[in-house]
ROLUMTI-480803 format. One line per field, with one value per residue (C-alpha): residue number from 1; x, y, z. Coordinates in pm, 1 decimal. Example, Ala and Ser with C-alpha at 12.3 -4.5 7.8 and 13.67 -1.06 7.14 Angstrom:
seq (1,2)
x (1230.0,1367.0)
y (-450.0,-106.0)
z (780.0,714.0)
This chain:
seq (1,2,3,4,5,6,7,8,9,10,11,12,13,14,15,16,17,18,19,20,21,22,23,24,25,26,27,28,29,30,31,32,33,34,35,36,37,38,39,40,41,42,43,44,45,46,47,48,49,50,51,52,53,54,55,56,57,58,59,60,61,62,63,64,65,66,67,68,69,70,71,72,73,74,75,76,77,78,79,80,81,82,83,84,85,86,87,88,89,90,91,92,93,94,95,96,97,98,99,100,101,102,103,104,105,106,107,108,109,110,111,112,113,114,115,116,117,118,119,120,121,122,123,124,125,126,127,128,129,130,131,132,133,134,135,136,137,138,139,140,141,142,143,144,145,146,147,148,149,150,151,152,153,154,155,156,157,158,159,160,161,162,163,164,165,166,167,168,169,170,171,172,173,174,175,176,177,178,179,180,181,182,183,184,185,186,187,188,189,190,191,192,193,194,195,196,197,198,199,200,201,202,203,204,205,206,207)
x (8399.3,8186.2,8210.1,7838.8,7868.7,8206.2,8223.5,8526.9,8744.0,8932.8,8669.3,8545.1,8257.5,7995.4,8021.4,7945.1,7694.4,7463.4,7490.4,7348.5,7077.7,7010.5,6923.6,6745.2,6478.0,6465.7,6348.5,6059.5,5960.8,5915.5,5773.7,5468.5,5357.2,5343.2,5099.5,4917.6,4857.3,4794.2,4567.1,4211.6,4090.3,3774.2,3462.2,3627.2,3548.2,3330.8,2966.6,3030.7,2934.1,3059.8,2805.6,2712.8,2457.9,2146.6,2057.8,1831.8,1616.0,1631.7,1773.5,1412.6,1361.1,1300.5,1641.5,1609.0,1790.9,2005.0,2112.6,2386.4,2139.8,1920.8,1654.7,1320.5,1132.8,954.7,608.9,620.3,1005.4,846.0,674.0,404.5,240.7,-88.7,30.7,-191.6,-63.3,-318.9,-616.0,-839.2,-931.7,-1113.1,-1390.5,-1241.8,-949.6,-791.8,-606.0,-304.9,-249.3,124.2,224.5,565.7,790.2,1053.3,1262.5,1292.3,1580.0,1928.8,1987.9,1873.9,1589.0,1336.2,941.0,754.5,517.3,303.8,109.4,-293.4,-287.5,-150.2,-449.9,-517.1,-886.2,-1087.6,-1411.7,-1668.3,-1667.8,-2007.3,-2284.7,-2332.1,-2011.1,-1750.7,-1850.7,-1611.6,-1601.3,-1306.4,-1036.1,-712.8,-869.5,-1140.6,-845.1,-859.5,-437.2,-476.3,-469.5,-138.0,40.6,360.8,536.1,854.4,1111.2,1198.6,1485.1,1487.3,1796.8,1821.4,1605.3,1558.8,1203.9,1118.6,763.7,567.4,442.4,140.1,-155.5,-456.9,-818.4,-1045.8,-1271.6,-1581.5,-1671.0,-1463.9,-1705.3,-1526.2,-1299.9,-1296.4,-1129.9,-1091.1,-1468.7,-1438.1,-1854.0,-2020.8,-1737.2,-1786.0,-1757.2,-1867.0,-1886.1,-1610.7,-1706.8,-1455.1,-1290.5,-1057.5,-742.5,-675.2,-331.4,-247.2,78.0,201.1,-0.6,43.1,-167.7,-238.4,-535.9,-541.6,-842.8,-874.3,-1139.5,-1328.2,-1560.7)
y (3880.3,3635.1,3247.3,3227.0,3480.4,3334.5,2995.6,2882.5,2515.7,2318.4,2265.9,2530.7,2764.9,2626.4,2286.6,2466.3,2676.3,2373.0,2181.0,2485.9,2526.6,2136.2,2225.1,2511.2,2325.2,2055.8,2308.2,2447.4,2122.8,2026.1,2349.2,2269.8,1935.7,2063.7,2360.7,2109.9,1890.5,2111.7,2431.2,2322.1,2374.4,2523.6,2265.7,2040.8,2233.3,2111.8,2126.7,1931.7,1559.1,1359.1,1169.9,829.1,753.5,859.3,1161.7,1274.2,1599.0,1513.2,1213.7,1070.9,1150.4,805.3,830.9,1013.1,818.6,1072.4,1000.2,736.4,551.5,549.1,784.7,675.2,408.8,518.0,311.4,319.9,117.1,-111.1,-460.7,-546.4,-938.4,-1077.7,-1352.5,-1660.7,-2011.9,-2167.2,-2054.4,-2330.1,-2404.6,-2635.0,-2624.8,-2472.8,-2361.6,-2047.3,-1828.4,-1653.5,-1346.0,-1144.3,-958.8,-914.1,-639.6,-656.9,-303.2,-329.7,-56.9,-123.7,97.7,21.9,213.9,250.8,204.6,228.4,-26.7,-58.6,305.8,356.4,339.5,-14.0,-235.6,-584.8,-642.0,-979.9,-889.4,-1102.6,-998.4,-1132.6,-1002.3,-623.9,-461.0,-592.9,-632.3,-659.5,-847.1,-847.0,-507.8,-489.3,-145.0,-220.9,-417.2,-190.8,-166.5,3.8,360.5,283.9,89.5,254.6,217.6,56.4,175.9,-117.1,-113.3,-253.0,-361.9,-423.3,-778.1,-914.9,-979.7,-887.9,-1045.9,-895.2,-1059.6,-1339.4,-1251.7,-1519.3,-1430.7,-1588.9,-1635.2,-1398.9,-1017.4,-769.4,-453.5,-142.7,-148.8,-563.4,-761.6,-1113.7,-1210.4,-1598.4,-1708.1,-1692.2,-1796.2,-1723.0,-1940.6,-2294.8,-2494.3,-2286.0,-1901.7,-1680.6,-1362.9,-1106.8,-1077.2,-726.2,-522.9,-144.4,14.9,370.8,382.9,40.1,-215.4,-574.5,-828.9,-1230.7,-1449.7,-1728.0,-1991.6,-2136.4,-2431.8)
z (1460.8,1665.4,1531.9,1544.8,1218.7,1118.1,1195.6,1288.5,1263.9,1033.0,769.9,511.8,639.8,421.1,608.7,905.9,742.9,575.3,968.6,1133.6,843.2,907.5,1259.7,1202.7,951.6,1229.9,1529.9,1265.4,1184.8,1571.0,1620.1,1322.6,1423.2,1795.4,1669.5,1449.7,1742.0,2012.4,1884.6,1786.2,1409.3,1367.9,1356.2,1614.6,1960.9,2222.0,2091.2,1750.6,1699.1,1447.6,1261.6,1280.7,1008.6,1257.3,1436.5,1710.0,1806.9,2171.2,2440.8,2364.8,2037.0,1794.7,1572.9,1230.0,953.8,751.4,386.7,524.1,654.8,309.9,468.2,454.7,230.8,-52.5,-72.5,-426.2,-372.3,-135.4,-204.1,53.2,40.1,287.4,404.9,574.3,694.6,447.3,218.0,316.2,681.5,820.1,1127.5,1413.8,1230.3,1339.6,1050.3,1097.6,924.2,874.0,668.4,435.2,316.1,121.3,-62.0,-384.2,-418.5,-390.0,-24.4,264.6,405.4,727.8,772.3,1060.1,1149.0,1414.2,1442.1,1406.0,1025.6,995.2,1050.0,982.2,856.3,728.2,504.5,301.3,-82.2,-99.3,-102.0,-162.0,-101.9,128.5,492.6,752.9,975.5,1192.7,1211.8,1450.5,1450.7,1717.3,1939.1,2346.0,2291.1,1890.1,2037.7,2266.9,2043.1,1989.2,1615.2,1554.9,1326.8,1117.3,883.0,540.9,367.1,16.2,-126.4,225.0,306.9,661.1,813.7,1030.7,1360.2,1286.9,1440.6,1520.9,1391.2,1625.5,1310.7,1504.6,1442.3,1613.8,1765.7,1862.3,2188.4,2118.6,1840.7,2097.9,2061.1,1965.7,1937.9,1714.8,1483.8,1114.0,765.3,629.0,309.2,157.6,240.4,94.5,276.4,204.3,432.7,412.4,558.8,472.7,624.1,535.8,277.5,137.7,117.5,-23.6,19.3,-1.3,-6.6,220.9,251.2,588.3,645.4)
């Protein structure tokens, strides 16, 4: 009978045996990790991504935050302040209006700022109703302004570039008219910013 059924030599047959069944278990071992590493597993061909907290729709497209990223503020979440360098100003005087956000939830989250809804807008509370006076929404470069996708981490208040108010009415198409300039002996008005649907107002006065 052949020694590869009999095994043959000076020790007992089960040595033999347990050294072939040693090498046996050490070829099928070899032989899984080299099917692990080599076939693909489904999900991981060519066309899948991997994601990385923020998606497209296109090579242009502005990127979508996904749940990773926190997604998308909620106003309601979000704490908006009108900001001024001062709340008195004297003759000549320019103010300079910003605006702050800061998220009040505990992931981060994005807003965009920047698009044909966010305005900046002064206004006299006097007289009958409030008239106003001077809007970033009669500025030539409103219509072409292009938002920004600001993100918002957790407590961190984020400000908003300061913009100078000549201290003259704005008209339509114009909001860099300087004469006639507006305010004395203490005239109040109403600093006025609204973003996504926020908003928030801060009186100022101007002699």
């Amino acid at each position: 009978m052949s020694s590869v059924v009999r095994p043959r030599g000076p020790l007992p047959p089960k040595v033999y045996w347990r050294r072939r069944l040693i090498v046996l278990a050490i070829l099928v071992l070899i032989i899984v990790v080299l099917v692990i590493v080599f076939i693909p597993r489904g999900g991981a061909g060519p066309e899948s991504t991997q994601s990385t907290g923020m998606e497209t729709t296109g090579p242009l497209a502005t990127p979508v935050p996904t749940a990773t990223a926190g997604g998308v503020c909620d106003p309601s979440r979000i704490a908006i302040t009108a900001d001024t360098d001062k709340t008195e100003y004297a003759a000549g005087e320019l103010p300079q209006l910003w605006f702050t956000l800061e998220n009040k939830t505990s992931q981060p989250c994005t807003i965009e700022v920047g698009s044909t809804d966010s305005t900046f807008a002064v206004s006299s509370p006097s007289g009958s109703g409030d008239e106003i006076y001077w809007t970033t929404a009669d500025c030539a470069s409103a219509e072409a302004a292009q938002p920004v996708t600001v993100t918002l981490k957790p407590g961190i208040p984020e400000e908003s570039q300061k913009v100078s108010w000549p201290r003259a009415r704005s008209t339509p198409g114009d909001c860099t008219l300087t004469e006639p300039q507006v305010g004395a002996d203490g005239a109040s008005f109403d600093f006025r910013v609204t973003l996504d649907g926020l908003s928030a107002t801060k009186r100022i006065y101007l002699y």
